[in-house]
C-alpha positions as CSV (number, residue, x, y, z in Angstrom):
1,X,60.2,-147.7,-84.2
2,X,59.7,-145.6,-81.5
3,X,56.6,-145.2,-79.3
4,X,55.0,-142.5,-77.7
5,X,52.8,-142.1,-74.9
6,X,50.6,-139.3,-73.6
7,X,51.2,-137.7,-70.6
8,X,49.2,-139.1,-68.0
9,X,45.9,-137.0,-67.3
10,X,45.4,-134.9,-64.2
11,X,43.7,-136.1,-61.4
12,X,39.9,-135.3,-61.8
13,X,39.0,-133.5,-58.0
14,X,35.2,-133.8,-56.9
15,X,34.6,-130.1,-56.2
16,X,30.8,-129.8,-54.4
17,X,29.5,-127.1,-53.0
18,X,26.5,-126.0,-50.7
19,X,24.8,-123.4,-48.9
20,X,22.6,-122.4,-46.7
21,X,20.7,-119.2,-45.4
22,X,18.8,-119.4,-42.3
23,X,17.9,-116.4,-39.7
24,X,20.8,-115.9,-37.2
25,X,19.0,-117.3,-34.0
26,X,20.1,-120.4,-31.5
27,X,17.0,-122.5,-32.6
28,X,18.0,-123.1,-35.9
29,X,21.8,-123.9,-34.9
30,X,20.8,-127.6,-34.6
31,X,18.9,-127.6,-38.0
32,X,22.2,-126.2,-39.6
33,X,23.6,-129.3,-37.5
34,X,21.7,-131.8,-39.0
35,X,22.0,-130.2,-42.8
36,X,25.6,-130.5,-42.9
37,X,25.5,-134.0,-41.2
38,X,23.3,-135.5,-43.8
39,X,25.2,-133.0,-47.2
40,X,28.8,-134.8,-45.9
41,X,26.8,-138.4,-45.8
42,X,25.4,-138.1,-49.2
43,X,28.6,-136.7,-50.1
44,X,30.9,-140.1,-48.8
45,X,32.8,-137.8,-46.1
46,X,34.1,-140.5,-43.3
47,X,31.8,-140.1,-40.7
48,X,34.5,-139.0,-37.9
49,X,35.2,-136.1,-40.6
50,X,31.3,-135.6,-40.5
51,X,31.1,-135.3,-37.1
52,X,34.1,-133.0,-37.2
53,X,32.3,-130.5,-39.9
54,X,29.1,-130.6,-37.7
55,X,30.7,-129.7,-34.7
56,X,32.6,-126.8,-36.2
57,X,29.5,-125.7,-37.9
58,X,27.7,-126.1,-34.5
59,X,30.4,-124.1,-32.8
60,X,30.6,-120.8,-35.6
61,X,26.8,-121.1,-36.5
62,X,26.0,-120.7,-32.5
63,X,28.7,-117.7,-32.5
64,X,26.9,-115.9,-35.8
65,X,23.5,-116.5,-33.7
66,X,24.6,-115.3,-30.8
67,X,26.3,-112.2,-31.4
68,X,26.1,-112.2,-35.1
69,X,23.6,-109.9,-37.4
70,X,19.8,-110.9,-38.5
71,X,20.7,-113.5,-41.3
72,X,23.9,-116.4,-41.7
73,X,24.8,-118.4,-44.4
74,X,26.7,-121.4,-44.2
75,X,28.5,-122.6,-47.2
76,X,30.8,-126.1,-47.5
77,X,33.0,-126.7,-50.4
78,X,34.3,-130.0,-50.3
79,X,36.9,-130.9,-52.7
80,X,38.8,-134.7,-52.2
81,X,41.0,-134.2,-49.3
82,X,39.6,-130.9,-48.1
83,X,36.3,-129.1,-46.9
84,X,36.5,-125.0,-46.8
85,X,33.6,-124.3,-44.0
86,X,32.6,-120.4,-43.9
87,X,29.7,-118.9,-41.5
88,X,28.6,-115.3,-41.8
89,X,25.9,-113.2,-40.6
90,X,24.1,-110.4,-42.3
91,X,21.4,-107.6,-42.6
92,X,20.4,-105.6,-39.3
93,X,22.4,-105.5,-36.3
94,X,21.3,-108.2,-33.5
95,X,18.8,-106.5,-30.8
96,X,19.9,-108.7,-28.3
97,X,22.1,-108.1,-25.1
98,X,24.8,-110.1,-24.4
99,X,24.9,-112.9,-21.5
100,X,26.5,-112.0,-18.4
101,X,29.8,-113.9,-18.0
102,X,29.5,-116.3,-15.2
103,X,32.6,-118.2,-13.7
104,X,33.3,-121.7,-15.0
105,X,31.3,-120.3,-17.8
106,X,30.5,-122.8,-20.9
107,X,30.9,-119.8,-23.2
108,X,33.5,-118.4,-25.3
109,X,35.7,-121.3,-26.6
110,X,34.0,-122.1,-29.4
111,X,36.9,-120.1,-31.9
112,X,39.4,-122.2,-29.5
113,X,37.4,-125.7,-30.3
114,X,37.6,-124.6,-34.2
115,X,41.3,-123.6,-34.1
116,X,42.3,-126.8,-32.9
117,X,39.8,-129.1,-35.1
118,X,41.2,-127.4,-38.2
119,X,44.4,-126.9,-40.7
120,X,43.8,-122.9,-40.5
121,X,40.4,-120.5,-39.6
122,X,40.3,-116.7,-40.2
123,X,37.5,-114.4,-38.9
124,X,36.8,-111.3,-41.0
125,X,34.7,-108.3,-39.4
126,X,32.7,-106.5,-42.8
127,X,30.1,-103.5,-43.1
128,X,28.0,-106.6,-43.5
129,X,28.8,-108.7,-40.6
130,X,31.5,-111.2,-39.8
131,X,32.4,-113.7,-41.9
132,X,34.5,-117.2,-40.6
133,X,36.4,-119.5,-43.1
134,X,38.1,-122.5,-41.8
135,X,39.6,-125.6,-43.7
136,X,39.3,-129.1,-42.4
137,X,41.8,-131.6,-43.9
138,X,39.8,-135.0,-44.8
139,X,40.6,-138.8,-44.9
140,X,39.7,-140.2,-48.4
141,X,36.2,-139.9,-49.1
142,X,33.9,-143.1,-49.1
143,X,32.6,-144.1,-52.8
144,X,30.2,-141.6,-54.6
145,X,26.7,-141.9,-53.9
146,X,26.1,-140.3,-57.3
147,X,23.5,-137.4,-56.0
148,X,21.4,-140.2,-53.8
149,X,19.3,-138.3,-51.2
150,X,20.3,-138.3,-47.5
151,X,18.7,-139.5,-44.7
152,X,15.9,-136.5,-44.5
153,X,15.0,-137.4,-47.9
154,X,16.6,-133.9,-49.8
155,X,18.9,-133.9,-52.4
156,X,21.6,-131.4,-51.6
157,X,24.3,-129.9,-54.0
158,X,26.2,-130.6,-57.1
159,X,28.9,-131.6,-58.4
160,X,32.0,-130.5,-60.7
161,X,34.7,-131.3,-62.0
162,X,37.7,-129.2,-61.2
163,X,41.6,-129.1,-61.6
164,X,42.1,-127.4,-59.0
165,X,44.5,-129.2,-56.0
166,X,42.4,-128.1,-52.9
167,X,39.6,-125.6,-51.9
168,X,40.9,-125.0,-49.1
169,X,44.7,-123.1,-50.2
């Protein structure tokens, strides 16, 4: 008598995603900071990834605020071994004038920083404003928290289920 078998199921990916909208101006880069730290806790991202994410998100949220348009949203979509990070800007052209570059300056290696933190980045310029995407490759994520709240107390994002192998191809 012969036996049979099914074929093994595929791998279920946790596919979560998140977004944010807040005016394009440097005092709410370190909110957007803080948001993403606490999503990627509640999410079980390794906290070296998290600090990763946050400092990416710093770097590209402090570039949409800077020179970017009135309005960015951040979104993160985190699937098991990757997170696709994407900053844009919006709305009405920023009023602002730039800084004046100074020697030694601080300024202008945040795109550098994100290149190097990251599998691959691409910076789109639109009628609407610019637009980054980046991927950041992640070690194995801790266990669920099945939708706990983070540390500020606010649920953020969903979950899905999804066959797809990364977010970030």
């Amino acid at each position: 008598m012969a036996t049979t078998t099914a074929p093994p199921a595929p791998p279920v990916v946790r596919t979560r995603c998140a977004t944010v909208s807040l005016p394009a101006e440097m005092c709410v880069v370190g909110a957007v900071r803080h948001f993403v730290s606490d999503l990627l806790n509640q999410w079980g991202v390794a906290h070296d990834d998290q600090d990763t994410a946050a400092l990416i998100v710093d770097e590209l949220a402090a570039n949409s605020a800077q020179h970017g348009r009135a309005t960015m949203a951040v979104n993160l979509s985190l699937d098991d071994d990757s997170l696709l990070i994407e900053v844009a800007d919006s709305g009405e052209p920023a009023r602002s004038s730039p800084l004046p570059a100074i020697a030694d300056d601080e300024h202008g290696r945040g795109l550098g920083i994100v290149d190097v933190l990251t599998e691959w980045s691409e910076t789109h310029q639109g009628q609407s404003g610019w637009q980054t995407r980046t991927c950041l490759h992640l070690a194995p994520l801790l266990p669920d928290n099945g939708g706990a709240e983070t540390d500020s107390g606010q649920p953020w994002g969903g979950s899905s289920t999804s066959s797809e192998a990364s977010v970030c191809t």
